[in-house]
Steps between C-alpha positions, in 0.01 A plus 500: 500500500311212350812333423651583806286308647430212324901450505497530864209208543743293263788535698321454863333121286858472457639586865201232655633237242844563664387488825398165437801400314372518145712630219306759334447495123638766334254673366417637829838557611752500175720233409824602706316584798297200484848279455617683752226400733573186444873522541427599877236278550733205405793668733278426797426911550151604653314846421513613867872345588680737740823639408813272528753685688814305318308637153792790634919408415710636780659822460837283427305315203383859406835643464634220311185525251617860447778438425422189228260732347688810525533607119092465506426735764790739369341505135123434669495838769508781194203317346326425822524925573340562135266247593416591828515898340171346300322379790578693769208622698269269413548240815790304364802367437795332336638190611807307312533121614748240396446238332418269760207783621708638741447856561804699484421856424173709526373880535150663475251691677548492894135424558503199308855393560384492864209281408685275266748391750210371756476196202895503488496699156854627596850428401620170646141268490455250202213560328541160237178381428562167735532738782234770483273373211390668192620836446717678276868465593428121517282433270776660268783315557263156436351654210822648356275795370310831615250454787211714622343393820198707627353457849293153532770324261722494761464109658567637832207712641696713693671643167183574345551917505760498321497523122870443351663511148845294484679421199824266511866629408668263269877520434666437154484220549146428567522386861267713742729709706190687675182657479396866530153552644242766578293428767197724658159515694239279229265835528743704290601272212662676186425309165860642407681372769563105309652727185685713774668209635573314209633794334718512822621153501646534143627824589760298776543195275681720212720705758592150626583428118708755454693455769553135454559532119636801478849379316337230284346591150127601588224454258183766491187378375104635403251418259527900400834707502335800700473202788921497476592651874157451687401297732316252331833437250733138538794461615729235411892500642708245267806280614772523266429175344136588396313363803267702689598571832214730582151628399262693647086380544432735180759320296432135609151558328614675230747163395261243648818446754510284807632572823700171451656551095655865717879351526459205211358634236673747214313791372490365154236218643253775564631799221556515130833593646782306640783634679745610196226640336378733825854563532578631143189704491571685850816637328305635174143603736673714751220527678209499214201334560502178253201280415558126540273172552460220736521129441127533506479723286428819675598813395675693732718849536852470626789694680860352595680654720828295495651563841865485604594175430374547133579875423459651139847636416437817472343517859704734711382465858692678816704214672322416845554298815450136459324314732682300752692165391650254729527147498110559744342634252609268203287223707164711422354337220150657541361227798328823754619226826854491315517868484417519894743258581773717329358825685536330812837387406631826383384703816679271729820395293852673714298546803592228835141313404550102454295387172327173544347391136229186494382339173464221329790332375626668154314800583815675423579573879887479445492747219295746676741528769785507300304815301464642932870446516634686140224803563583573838837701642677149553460426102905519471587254782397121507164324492586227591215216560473166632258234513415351800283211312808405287776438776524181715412568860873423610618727235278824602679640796843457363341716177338767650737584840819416364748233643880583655767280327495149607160531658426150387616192261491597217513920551688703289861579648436878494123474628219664281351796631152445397214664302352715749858674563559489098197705470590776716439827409251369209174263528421149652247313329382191665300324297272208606586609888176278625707173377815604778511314814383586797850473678645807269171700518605593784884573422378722198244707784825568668718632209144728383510610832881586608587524135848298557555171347730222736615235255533119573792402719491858683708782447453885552140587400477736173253814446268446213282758339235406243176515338292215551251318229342157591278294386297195486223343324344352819263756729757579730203603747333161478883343533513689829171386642592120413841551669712399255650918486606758799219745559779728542729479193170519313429805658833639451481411118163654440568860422310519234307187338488499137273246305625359153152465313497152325573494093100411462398791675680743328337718229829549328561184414545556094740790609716304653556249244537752233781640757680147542518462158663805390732392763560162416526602094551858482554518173238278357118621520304173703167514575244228582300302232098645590427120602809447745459860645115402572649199652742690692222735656298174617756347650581531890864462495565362836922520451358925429771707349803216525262274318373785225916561398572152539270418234558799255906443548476160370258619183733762449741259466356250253306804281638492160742781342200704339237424685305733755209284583476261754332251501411189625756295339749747732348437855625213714286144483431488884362887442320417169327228754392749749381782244279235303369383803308816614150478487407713244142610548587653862772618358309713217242637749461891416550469138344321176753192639625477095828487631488253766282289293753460184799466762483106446415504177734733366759251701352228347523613116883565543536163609315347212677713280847404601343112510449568140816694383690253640295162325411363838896467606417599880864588600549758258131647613610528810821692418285723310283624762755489760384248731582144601353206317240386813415818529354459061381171617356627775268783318435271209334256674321780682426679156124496457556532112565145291847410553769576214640193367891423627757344324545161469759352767412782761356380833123508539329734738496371877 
């Protein structure tokens, strides 16, 4: 009782200091509750703020964040009924949020449910910490870790009777997908409820694994081989080159692994084991428990389980169904808005829906329709696509509508019929549509809407039937406002709008290069030098995807028979420019920055060393790293180390 209380006179010091709009220490508060505090306070929130009615999506928003998080709250609801089997009775319940705070599935006691929704503790209301303060499902997601919040932690007083114990839900690949929470009344607070939840969390994150990983080589590791198979084991799924392409929270700290080394780094940086090695001894373990040791020297017990790309020989599994594979789903790379984009896609490809697609330039917005077009029912007649940016004005109409013979100078004799009636019975893409001209806006609105095409020069109209793709890399919406694109063809275009994400803001992006390099080279193994694929990552790529294969064509093309790294020597000059000038302490924010730090300088030592090997004679330098002579001008004179000595006769530095 005595403590009791003298914890509650800490905590109502702390509440007054609030009140005022001090930051309580936190040694009456803790340290995350008390950065917390301060997290609001700087967010402009006040302890008695009224409830923001838009702190609620729309029941359109709340569909669609169902469906992004859908393998979450498939592999979440099982847990969330154990859990809820633990608590039930006790004024309760279980809430799963995204990983925005967004609500999106909950069940408990009716009582309390009832209470809980009076503060909008219901599917569909954000509860982010920049919304609705400190509490658990917020302070979570900030904190990246488990979060207890009990009654007057809450910032906002009128969540102060709740007590609530969230933990986040990380995927392989260490992003936060969600957070699982138990929230209740603050008078009947369980001290087992934090271990509950966490236990929970994990519980999600390695069904998540195994369905993610599940035909990759997956590593099992604990400090004790009784720990094999339990929860508290880590998991590890393997690419077939050695890099990890998944771990689970247990694993990460087992190998000292990063969120960001998940996609980059091989196993052998973190194990006594590289990839040949794991792969010879999951043929002689067959499923023994084998001791091995980290990099750091930890001693650890390990289990391979190879999966079906890697199968011992004398594995004799029953053949089963494999999953789905059309030219859709060889665009998912692992990017979660990717993956929705190609849902999306899928559900709508052969039905009478237009397609409009809006990105950035190079997004890949082309290939993503031509991937509609070959998984759809029309995959065996044409695709045939045009670009509306690319044609002269004059040229357009002709193009698209067709022309009878001798329409005008210069027509051909037997007329042309035009792309829209050469791609009936298949699929029209239009790419670029916000760059056509008013005057034929409204001549395509007519052939959308009668489907018949009249070509140039007149002549009997002709029936056309096909599937429909545009898109631009201009808002189309905002183009409609200003005036410069018919309301109406805009609204007959926009069946279904699907947003390209942006290279930068994809979290596949080492995926896909691995991918366009198989492709490019398929029978040579390229990868990345470590100090070109940091680079890489930095960089935002503002041609996207047309810029990324651009760049790795042309150092596929100059890599030497042999050789599987590239390197810098292997990049173009005007992209060696751009990578070196990223700033790299922003860039290294979230990690120990090693990497972005010895960027230059690793840059730097080649070019000394070629200086040197070739006894100052600049031109031959410069053919030995691959770029122009300016360009080794340029960096020596920007070279903060002494400058190597060139050969007599060469031109001195400008």
């Amino acid at each position: 009782m005595e403590n009791a209380a003298r914890g509650a006179s800490s905590m109502d010091r702390a509440r007054r200091m609030l009140d005022r709009g001090e930051i309580p220490p936190a040694a009456l508060v803790g340290a995350t509750v008390s950065r917390s505090w301060e997290r609001c306070l700087g967010a402009g929130l006040v302890p008695f703020g009224r409830l923001n009615a838009e702190d609620r999506i729309s029941t359109s928003r709340l569909k669609e964040t169902l469906e992004r998080r859908r393998e979450l709250l498939t592999r979440a609801r099982p847990v969330m009924d154990y859990l809820y089997a633990q608590v039930r009775g006790s004024g309760s319940m279980v809430v799963l949020a995204d990983e925005q705070g967004v609500l999106i599935e909950a069940l408990g006691d009716a009582e309390f449910v009832e209470r809980a929704s009076r503060v909008a503790l219901k599917p569909g209301a954000s509860w982010h910490e920049t919304n609705r303060g400190t509490n658990a499902i917020g302070t979570a997601i900030v904190e990246g870790t488990a979060v207890l919040v009990h009654g007057a932690e809450h910032f906002l007083e009128h969540n102060r009777f709740l007590t609530c114990a969230a933990a986040p839900v990380t995927g392989s690949d260490g992003r936060i997908l969600g957070v699982i929470d138990v929230s209740g009344h603050h008078r009947v607070r369980h001290p087992h409820t934090s271990g509950l939840v966490s236990a929970a969390s994990h519980m999600i994150e390695n069904r998540l694994f195994e369905l993610h990983h599940e035909s990759q080589m997956r590593l099992r590791l604990h400090p004790q081989a009784e720990g094999i198979g339990t929860l508290a084991e880590g998991l590890v799924a393997l690419a077939e080159d050695g890099r990890i392409a998944g771990a689970n929270h247990a694993a990460r700290v087992l190998l000292d692994l990063r969120a960001e080394d998940i996609g980059r780094k091989a196993i052998g940086s973190f194990l006594s084991l590289d990839m040949p090695s794991l792969c010879d001894l999951a043929h002689r373990q067959n499923g023994r428990v084998a001791p091995t040791v980290t990099r750091a020297g930890r001693q650890l017990c390990l289990r391979i389980e190879p999966g079906s790309r890697i199968a011992p020989a004398h594995r004799r599994d029953a053949p089963r169904e494999l999953p789905l594979r059309d030219a859709l789903a060889d665009l998912d790379t692992g990017d979660e808005t990717m993956k929705l984009v190609i849902e999306r896609a899928r559900k709508v490809a052969g039905k009478p829906i237009p397609i409009l697609l809006q990105g950035e330039s190079g997004a890949g917005k082309e290939r993503v329709s031509a991937a509609i077009h070959a998984s759809g029912p029309r995959k065996d007649a044409p695709f045939i696509a045009v670009n509306c940016a690319a044609l002269p004005e004059h040229l357009i109409e002709s193009e698209l509508f067709g022309y009878a013979p001798g329409a005008f100078t210069g027509a051909r004799r037997e007329g042309s019929p035009g792309r829209i009636r050469e791609a009936n019975g298949g699929t029209l893409f239009l790419d670029e549509i916000g760059d056509m001209p008013l005057s034929l806006q409204s001549r395509l609105l007519r052939v959308l809407q009668e489907r018949e095409v009249v070509p140039l020069g007149g002549g009997k109209p002709a029936k056309v039937d096909f599937a429909l793709i545009a898109a631009s890399h201009k808002p189309l919406k905002a183009e409609v406002e200003a005036g410069r694109f018919r309301s109406d063809l805009y609204y007959r275009l926009n069946g279904l709008t699907l947003k390209l994400p942006a290279l930068r803001a994809r979290t596949d992006f080492m995926a896909i290069v691995a991918r366009m390099l198989a492709a490019f080279e398929p029978d040579k193994s390229l990868m990345l030098a470590p100090d070109v694929a940091a680079a890489f990552a930095r960089y935002r790529w503002p041609g996207n995807l047309r810029q990324l294969s651009n760049a790795l064509l042309f150092a596929c093309a100059v890599v030497d028979p042999g050789e599987v790294m590239i390197g810098w020597r292997h990049l173009p000059d005007d992209l060696i420019e751009d990578l070196q000038d990223i700033d790299a302490p922003a860039a290294s924010e979230g990690d120990d920055g090693s990497e972005a730090a010895s960027l230059r300088a690793s840059s730097d030592s080649m070019i000394e060393r070629a200086v040197l090997a070739s006894e100052g004679n600049m031109s031959e330098a410069a053919r030995r790293l691959g770029i122009s002579r300016n360009t080794l001008y340029r960096r020596l004179k920007s070279c903060p180390r002494p400058r190597p000595k060139m050969r007599s006769g060469e031109p001195p530095l400008q």
